[in-house]
CHARMM-style PDB file with segment names, atoms N, HN, CA, C and O in Angstrom:
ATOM      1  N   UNK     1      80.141 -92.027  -3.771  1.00  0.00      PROA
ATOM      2  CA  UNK     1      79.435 -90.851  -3.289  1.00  0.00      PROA
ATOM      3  C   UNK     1      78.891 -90.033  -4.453  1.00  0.00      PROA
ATOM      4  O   UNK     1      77.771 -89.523  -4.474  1.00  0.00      PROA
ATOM      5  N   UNK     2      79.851 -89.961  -5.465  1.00  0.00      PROA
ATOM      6  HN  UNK     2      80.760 -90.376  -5.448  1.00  0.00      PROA
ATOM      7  CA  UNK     2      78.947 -89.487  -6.128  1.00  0.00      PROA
ATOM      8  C   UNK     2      77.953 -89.688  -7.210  1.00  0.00      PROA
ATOM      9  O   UNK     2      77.335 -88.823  -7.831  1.00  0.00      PROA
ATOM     10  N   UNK     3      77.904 -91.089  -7.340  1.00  0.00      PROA
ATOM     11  HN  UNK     3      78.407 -91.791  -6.835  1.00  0.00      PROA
ATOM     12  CA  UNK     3      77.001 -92.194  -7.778  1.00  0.00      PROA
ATOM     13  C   UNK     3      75.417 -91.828  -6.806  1.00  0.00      PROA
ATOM     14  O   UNK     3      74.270 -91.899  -7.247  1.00  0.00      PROA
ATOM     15  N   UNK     4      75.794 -91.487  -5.585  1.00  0.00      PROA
ATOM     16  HN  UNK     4      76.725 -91.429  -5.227  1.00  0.00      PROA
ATOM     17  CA  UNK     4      74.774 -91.708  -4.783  1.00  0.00      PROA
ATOM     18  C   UNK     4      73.959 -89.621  -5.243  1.00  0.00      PROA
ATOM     19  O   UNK     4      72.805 -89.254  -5.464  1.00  0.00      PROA
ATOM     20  N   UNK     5      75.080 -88.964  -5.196  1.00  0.00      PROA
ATOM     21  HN  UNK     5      76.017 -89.262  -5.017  1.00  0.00      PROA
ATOM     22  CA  UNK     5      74.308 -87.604  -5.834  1.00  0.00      PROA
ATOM     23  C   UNK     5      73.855 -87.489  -7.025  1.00  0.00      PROA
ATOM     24  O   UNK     5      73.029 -86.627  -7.324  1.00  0.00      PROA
ATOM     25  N   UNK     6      74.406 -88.462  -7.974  1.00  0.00      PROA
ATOM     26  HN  UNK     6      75.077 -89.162  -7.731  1.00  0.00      PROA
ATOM     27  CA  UNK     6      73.591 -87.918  -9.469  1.00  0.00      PROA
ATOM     28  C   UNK     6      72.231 -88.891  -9.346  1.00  0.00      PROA
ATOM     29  O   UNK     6      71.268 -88.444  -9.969  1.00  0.00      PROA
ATOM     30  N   UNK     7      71.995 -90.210  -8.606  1.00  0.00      PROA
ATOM     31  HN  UNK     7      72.777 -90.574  -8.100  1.00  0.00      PROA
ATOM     32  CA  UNK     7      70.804 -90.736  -8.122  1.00  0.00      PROA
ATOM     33  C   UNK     7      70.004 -89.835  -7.844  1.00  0.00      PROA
ATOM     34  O   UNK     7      69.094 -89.531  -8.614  1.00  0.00      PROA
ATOM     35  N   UNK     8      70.241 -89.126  -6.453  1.00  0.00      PROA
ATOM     36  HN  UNK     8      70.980 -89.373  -5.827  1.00  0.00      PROA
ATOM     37  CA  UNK     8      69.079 -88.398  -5.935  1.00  0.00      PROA
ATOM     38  C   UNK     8      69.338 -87.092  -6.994  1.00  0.00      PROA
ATOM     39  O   UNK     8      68.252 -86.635  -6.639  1.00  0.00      PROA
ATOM     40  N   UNK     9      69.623 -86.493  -7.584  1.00  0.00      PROA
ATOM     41  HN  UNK     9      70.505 -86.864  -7.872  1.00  0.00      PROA
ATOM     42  CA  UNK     9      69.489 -85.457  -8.336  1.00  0.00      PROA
ATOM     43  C   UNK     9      68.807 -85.739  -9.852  1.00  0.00      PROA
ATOM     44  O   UNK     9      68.308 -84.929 -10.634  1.00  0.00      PROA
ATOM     45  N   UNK    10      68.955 -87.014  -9.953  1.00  0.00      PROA
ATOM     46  HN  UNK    10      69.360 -87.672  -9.318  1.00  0.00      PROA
ATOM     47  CA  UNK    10      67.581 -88.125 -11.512  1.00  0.00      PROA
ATOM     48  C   UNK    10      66.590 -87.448 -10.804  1.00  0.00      PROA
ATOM     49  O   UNK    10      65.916 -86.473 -11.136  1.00  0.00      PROA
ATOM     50  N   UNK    11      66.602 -88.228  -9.590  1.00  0.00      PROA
ATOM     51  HN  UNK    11      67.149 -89.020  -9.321  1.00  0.00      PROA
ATOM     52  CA  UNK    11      64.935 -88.973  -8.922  1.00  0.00      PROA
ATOM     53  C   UNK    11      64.397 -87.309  -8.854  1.00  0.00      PROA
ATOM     54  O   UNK    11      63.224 -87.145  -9.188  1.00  0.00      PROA
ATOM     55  N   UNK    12      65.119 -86.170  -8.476  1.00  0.00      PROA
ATOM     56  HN  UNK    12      66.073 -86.303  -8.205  1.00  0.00      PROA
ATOM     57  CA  UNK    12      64.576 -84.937  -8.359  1.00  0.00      PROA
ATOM     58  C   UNK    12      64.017 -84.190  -9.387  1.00  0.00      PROA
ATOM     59  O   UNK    12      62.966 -83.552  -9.439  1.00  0.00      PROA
ATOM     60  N   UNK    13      65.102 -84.424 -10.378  1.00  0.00      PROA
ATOM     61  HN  UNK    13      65.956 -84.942 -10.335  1.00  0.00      PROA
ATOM     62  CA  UNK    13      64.467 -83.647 -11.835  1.00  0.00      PROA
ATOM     63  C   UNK    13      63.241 -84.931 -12.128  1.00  0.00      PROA
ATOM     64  O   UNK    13      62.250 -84.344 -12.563  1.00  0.00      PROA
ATOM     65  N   UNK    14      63.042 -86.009 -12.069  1.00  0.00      PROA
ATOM     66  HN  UNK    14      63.847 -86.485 -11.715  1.00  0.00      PROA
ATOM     67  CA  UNK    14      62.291 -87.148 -12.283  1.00  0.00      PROA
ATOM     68  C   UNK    14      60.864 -86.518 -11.900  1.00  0.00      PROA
ATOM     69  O   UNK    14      60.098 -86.028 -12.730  1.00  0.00      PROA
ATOM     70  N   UNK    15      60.665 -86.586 -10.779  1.00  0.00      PROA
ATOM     71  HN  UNK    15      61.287 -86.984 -10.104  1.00  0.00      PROA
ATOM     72  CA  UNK    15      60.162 -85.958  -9.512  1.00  0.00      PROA
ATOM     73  C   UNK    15      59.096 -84.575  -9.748  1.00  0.00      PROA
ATOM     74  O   UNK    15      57.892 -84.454  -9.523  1.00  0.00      PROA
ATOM     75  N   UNK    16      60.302 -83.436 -10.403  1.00  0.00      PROA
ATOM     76  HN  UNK    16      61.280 -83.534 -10.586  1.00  0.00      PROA
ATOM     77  CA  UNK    16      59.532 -82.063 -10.863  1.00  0.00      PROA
ATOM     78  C   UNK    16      58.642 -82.271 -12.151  1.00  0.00      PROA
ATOM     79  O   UNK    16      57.550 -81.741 -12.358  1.00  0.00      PROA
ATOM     80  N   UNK    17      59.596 -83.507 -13.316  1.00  0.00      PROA
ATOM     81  HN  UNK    17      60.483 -83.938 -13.148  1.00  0.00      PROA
ATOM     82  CA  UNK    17      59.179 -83.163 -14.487  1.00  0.00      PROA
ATOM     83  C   UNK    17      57.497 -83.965 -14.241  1.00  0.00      PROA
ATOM     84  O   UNK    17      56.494 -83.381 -14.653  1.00  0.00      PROA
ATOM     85  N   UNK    18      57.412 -85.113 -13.644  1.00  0.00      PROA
ATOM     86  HN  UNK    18      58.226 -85.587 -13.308  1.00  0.00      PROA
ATOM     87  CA  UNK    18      56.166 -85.683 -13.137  1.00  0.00      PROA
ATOM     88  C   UNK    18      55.143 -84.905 -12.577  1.00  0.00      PROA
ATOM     89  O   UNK    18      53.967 -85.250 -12.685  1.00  0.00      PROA
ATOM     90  N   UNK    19      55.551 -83.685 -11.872  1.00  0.00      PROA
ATOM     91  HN  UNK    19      56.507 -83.404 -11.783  1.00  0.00      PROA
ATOM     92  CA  UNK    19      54.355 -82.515 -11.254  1.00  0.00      PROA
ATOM     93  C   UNK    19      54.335 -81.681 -12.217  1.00  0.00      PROA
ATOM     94  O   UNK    19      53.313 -80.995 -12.252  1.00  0.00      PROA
ATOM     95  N   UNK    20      55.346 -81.424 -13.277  1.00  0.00      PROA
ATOM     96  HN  UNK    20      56.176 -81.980 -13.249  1.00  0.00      PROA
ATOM     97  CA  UNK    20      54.678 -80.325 -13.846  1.00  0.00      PROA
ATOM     98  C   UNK    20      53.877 -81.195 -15.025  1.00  0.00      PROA
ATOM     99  O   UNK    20      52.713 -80.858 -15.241  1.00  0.00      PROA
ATOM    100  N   UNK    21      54.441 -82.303 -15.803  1.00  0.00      PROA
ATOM    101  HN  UNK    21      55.387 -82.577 -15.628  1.00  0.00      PROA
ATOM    102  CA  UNK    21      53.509 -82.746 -16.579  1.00  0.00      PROA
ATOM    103  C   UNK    21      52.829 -83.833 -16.583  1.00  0.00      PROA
ATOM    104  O   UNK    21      52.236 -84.209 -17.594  1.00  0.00      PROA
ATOM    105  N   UNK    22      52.815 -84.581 -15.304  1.00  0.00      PROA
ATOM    106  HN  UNK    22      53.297 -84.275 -14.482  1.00  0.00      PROA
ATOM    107  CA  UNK    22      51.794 -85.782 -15.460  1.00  0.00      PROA
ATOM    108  C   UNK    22      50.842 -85.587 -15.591  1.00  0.00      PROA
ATOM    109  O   UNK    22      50.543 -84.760 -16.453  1.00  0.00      PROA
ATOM    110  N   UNK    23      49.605 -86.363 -14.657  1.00  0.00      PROA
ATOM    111  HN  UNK    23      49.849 -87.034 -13.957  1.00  0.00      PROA
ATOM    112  CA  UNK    23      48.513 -86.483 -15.064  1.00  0.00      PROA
ATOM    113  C   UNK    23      47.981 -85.672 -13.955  1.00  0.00      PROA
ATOM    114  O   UNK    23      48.304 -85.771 -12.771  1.00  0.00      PROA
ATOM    115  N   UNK    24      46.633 -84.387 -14.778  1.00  0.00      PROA
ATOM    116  HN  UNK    24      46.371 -84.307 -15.739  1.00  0.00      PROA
ATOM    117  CA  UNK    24      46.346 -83.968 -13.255  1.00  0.00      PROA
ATOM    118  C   UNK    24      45.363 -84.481 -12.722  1.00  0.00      PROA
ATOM    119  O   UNK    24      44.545 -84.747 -13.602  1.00  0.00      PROA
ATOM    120  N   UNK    25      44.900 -84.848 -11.435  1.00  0.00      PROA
ATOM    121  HN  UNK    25      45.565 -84.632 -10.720  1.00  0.00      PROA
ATOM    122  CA  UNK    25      44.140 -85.686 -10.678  1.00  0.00      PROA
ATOM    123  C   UNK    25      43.023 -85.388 -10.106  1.00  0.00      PROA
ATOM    124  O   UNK    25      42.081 -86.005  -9.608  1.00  0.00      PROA
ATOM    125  N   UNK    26      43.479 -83.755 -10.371  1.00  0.00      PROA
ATOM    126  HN  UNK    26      44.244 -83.254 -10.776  1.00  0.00      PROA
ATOM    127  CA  UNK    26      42.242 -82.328  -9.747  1.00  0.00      PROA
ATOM    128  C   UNK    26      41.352 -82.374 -10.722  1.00  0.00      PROA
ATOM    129  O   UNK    26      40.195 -82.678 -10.434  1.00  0.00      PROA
ATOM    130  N   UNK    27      41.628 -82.152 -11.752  1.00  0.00      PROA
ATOM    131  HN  UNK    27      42.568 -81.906 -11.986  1.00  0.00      PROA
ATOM    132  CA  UNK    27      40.366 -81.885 -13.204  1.00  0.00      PROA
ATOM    133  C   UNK    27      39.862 -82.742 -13.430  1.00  0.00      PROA
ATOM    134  O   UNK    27      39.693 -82.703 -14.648  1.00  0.00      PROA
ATOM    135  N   UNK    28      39.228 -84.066 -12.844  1.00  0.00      PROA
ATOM    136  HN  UNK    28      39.365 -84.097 -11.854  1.00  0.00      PROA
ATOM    137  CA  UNK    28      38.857 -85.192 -12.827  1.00  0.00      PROA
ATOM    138  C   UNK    28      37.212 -84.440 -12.043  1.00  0.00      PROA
ATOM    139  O   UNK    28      37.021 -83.644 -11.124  1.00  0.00      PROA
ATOM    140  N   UNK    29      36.576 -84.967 -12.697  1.00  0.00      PROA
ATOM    141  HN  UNK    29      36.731 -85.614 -13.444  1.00  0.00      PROA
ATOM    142  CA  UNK    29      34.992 -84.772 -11.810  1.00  0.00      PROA
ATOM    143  C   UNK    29      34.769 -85.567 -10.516  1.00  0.00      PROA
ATOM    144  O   UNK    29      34.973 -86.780 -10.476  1.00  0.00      PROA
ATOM    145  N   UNK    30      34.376 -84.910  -9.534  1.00  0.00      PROA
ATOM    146  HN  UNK    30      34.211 -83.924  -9.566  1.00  0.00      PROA
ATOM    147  CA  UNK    30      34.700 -86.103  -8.431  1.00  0.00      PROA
ATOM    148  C   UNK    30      32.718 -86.133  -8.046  1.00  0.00      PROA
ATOM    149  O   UNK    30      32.182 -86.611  -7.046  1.00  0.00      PROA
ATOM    150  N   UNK    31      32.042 -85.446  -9.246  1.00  0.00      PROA
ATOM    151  HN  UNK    31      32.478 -85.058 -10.058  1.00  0.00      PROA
ATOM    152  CA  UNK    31      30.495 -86.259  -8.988  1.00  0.00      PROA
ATOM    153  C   UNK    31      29.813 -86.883 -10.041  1.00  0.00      PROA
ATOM    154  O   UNK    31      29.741 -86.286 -11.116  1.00  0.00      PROA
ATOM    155  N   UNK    32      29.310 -87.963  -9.910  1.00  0.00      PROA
ATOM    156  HN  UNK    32      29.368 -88.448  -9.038  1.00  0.00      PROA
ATOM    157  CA  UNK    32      28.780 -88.110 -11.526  1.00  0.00      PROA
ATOM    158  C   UNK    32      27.438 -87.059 -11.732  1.00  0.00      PROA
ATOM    159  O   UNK    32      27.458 -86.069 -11.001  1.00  0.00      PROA
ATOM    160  N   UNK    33      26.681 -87.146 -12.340  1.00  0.00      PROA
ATOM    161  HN  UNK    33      26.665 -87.951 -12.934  1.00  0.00      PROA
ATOM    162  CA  UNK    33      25.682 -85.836 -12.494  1.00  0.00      PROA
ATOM    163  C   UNK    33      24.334 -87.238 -13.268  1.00  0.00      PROA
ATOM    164  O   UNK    33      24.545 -87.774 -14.356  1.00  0.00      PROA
ATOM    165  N   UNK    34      23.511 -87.444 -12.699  1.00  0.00      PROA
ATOM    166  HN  UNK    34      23.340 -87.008 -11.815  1.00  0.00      PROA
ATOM    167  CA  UNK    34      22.719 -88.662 -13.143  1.00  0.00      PROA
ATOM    168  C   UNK    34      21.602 -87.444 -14.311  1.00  0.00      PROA
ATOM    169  O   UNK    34      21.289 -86.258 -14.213  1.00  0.00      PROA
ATOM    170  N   UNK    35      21.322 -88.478 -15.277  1.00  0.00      PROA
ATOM    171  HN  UNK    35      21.577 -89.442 -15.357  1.00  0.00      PROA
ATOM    172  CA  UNK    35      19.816 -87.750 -16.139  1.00  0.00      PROA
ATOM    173  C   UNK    35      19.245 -86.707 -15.478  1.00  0.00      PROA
ATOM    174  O   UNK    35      19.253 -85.526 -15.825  1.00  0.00      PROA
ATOM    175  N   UNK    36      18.544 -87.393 -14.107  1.00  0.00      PROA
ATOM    176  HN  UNK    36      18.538 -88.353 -13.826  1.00  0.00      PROA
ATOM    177  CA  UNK    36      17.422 -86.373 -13.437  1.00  0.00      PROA
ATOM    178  C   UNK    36      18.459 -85.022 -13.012  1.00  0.00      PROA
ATOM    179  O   UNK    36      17.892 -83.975 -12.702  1.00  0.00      PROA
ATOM    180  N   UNK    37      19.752 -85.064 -13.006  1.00  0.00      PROA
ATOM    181  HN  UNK    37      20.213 -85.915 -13.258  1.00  0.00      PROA
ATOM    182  CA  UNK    37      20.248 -83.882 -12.622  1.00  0.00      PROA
ATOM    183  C   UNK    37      20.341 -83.143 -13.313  1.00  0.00      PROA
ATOM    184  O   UNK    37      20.472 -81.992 -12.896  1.00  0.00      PROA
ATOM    185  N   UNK    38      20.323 -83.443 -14.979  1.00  0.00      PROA
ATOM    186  HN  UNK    38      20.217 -84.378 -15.318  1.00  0.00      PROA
ATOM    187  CA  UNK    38      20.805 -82.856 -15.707  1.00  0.00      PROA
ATOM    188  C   UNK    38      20.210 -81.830 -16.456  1.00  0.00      PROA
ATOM    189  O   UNK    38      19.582 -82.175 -17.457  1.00  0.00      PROA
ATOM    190  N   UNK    39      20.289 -80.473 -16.133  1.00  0.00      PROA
ATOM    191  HN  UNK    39      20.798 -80.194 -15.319  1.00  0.00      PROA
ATOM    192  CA  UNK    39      19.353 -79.634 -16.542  1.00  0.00      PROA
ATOM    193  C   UNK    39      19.018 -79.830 -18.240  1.00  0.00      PROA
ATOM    194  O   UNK    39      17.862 -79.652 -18.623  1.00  0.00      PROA
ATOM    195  N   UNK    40      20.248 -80.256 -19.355  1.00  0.00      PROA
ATOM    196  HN  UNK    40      21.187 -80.400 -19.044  1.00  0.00      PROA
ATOM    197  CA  UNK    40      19.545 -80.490 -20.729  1.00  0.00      PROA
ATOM    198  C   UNK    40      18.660 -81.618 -20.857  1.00  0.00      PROA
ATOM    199  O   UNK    40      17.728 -81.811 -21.639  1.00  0.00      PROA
ATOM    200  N   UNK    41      19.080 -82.237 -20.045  1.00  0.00      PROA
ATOM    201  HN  UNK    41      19.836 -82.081 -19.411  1.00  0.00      PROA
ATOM    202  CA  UNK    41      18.114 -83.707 -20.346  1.00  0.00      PROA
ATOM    203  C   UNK    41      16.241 -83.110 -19.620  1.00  0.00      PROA
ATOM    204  O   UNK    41      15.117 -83.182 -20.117  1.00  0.00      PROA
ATOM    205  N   UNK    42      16.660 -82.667 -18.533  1.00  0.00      PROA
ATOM    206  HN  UNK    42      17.573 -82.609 -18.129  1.00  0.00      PROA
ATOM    207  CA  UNK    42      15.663 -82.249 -18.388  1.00  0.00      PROA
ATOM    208  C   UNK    42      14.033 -80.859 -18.848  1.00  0.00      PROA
ATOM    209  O   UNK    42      12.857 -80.616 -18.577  1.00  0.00      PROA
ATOM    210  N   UNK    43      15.166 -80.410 -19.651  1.00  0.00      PROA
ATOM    211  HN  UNK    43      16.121 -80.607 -19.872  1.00  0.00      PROA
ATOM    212  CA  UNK    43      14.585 -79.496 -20.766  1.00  0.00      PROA
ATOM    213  C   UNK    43      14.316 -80.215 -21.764  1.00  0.00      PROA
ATOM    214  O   UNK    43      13.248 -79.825 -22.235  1.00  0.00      PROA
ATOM    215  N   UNK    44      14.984 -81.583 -22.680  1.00  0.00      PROA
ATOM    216  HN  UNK    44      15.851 -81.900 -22.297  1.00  0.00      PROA
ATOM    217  CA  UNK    44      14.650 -81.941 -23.491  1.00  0.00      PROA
ATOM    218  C   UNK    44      13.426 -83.092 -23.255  1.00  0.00      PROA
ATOM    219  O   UNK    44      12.710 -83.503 -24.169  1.00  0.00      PROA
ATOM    220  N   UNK    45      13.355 -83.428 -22.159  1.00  0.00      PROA
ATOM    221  HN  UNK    45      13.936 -83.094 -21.417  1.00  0.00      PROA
ATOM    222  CA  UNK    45      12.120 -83.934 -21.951  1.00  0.00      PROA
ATOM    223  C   UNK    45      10.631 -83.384 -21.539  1.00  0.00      PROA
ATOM    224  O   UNK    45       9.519 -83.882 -21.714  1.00  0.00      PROA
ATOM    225  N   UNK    46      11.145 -81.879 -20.780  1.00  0.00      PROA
ATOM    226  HN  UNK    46      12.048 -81.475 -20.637  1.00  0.00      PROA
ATOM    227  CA  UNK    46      10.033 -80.826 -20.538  1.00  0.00      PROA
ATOM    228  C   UNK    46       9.799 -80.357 -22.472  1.00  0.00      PROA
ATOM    229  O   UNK    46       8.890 -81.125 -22.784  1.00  0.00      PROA
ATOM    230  N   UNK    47       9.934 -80.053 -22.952  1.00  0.00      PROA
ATOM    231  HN  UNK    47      10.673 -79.429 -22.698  1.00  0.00      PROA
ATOM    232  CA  UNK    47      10.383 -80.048 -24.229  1.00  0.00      PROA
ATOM    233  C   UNK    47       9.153 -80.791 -25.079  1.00  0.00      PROA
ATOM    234  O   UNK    47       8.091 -80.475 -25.616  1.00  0.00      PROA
ATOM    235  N   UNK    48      10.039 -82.079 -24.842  1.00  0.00      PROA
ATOM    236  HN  UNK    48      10.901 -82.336 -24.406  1.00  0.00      PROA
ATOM    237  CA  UNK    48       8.948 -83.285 -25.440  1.00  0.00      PROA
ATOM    238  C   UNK    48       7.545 -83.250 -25.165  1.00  0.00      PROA
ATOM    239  O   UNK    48       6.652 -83.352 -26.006  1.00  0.00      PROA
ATOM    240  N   UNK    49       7.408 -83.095 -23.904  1.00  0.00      PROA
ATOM    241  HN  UNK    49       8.133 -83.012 -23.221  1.00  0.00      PROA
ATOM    242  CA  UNK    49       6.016 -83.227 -23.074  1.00  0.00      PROA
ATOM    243  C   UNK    49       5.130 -82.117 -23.555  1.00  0.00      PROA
ATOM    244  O   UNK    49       3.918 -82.226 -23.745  1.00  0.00      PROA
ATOM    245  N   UNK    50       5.736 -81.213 -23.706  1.00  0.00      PROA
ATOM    246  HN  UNK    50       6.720 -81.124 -23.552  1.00  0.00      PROA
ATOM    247  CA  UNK    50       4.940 -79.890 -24.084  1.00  0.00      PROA
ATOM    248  C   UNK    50       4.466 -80.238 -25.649  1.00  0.00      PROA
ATOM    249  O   UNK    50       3.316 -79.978 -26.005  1.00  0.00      PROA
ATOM    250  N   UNK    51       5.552 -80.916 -26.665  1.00  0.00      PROA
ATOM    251  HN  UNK    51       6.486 -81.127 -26.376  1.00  0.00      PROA
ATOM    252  CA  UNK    51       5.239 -80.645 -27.976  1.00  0.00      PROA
ATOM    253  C   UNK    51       4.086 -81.974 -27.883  1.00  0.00      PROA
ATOM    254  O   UNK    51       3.090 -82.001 -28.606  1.00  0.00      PROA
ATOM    255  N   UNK    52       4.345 -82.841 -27.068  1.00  0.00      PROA
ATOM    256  HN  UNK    52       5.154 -82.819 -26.481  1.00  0.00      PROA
ATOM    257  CA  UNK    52       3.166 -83.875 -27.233  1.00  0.00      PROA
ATOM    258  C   UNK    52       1.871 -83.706 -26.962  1.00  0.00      PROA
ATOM    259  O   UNK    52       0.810 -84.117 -27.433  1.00  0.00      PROA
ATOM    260  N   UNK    53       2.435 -82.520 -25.494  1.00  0.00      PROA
ATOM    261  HN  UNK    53       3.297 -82.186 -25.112  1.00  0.00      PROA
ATOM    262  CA  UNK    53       0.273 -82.789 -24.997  1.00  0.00      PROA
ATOM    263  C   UNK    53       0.019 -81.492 -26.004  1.00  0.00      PROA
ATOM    264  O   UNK    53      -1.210 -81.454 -26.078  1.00  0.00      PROA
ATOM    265  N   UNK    54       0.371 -80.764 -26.551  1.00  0.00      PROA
ATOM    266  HN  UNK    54       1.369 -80.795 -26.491  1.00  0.00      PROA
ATOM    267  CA  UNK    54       0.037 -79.684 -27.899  1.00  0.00      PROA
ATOM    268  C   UNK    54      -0.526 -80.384 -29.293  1.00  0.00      PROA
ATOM    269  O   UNK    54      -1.201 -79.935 -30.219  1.00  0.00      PROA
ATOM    270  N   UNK    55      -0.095 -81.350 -29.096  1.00  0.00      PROA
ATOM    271  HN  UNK    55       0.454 -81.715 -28.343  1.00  0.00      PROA
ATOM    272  CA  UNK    55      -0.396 -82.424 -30.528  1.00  0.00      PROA
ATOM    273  C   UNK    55      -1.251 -83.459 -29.886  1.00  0.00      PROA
ATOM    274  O   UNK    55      -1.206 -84.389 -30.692  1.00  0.00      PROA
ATOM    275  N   UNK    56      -1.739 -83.696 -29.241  1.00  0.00      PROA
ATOM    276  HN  UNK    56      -1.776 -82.941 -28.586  1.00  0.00      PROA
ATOM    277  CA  UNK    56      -2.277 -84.426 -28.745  1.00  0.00      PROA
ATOM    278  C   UNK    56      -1.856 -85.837 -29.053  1.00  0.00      PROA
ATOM    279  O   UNK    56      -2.624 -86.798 -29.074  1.00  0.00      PROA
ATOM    280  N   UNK    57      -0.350 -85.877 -29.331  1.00  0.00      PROA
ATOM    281  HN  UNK    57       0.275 -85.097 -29.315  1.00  0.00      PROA
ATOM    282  CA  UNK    57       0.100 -87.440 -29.712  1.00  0.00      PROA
ATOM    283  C   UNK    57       0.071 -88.132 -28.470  1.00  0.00      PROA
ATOM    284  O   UNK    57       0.031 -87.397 -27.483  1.00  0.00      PROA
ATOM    285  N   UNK    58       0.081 -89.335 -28.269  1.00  0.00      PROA
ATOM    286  HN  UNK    58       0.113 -89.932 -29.071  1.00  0.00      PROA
ATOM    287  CA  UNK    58      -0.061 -89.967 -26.626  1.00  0.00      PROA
ATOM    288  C   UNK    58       1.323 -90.118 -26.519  1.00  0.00      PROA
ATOM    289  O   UNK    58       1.941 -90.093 -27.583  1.00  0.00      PROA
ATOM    290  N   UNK    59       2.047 -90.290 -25.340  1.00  0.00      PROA
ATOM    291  HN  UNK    59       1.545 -90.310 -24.475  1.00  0.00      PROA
ATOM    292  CA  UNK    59       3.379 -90.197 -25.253  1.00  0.00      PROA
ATOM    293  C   UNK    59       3.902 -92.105 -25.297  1.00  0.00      PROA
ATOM    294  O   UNK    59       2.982 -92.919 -25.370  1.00  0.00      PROA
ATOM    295  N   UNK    60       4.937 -92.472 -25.260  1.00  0.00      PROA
ATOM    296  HN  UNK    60       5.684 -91.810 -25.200  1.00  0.00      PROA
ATOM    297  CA  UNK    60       5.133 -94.162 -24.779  1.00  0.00      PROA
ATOM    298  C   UNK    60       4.870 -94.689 -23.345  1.00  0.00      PROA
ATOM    299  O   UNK    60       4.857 -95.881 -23.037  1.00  0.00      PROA
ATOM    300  N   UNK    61       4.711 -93.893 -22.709  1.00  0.00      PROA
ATOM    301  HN  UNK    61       4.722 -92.925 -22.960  1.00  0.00      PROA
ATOM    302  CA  UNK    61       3.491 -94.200 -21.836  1.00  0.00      PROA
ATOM    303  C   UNK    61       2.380 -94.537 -21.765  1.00  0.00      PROA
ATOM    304  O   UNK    61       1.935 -95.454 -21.074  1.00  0.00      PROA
ATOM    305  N   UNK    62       1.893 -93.934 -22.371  1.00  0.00      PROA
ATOM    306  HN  UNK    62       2.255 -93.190 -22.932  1.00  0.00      PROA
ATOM    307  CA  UNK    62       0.462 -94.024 -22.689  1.00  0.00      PROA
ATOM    308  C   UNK    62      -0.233 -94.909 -23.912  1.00  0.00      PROA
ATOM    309  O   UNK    62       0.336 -95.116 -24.983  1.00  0.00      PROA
ATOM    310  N   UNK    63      -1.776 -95.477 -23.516  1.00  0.00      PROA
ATOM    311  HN  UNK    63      -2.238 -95.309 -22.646  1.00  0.00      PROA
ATOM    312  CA  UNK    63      -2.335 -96.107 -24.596  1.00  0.00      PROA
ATOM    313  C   UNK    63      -2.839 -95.380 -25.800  1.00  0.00      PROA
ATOM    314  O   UNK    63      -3.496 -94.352 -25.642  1.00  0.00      PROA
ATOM    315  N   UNK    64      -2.604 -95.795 -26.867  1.00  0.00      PROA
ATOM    316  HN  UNK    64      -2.070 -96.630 -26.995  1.00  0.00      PROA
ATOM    317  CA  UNK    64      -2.921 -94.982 -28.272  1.00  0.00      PROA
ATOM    318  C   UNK    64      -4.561 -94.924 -28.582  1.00  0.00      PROA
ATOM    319  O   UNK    64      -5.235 -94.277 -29.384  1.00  0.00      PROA
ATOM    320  N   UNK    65      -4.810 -95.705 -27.776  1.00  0.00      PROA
ATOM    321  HN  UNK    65      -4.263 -96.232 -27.125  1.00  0.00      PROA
ATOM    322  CA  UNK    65      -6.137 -95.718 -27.935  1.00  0.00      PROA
ATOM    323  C   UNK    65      -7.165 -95.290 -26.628  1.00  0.00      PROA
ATOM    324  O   UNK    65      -8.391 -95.351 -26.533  1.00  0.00      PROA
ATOM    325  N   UNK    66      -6.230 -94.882 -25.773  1.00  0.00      PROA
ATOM    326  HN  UNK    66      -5.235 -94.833 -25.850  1.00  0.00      PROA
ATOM    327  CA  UNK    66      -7.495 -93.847 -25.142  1.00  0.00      PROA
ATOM    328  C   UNK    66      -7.773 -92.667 -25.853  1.00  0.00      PROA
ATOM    329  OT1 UNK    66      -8.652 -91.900 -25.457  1.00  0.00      PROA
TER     330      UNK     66
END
């Protein structure tokens, strides 16, 4: 019997020390956020576009020779 209480009294302290310091499961991102979402990516390409058609460089899109 009392083999069987210091068992369940492991598995309990076992148990707490696992919630207070495992792994937390909440702070995990649960969306990915793609390029087009991404407001820096999307400034750094509004960005680009602006410094190109200002310079009139053609972008990699475009032919160098129009």
């Amino acid at each position: 019997m009392l083999y069987l209480l210091a068992i369940v009294g492991a598995l309990t302290i076992a148990v707490l020390l696992w919630k207070a310091f495992g792994p937390d499961l909440r702070s995990r991102p649960t969306r990915v956020i793609g390029p087009d979402d991404d407001p820096d990516f999307l400034w750094k390409v509004d960005r680009e576009f602006r410094r190109r058609s200002a310079d009139g460089t053609p972008g990699p899109d475009q032919d160098p020779g129009d």
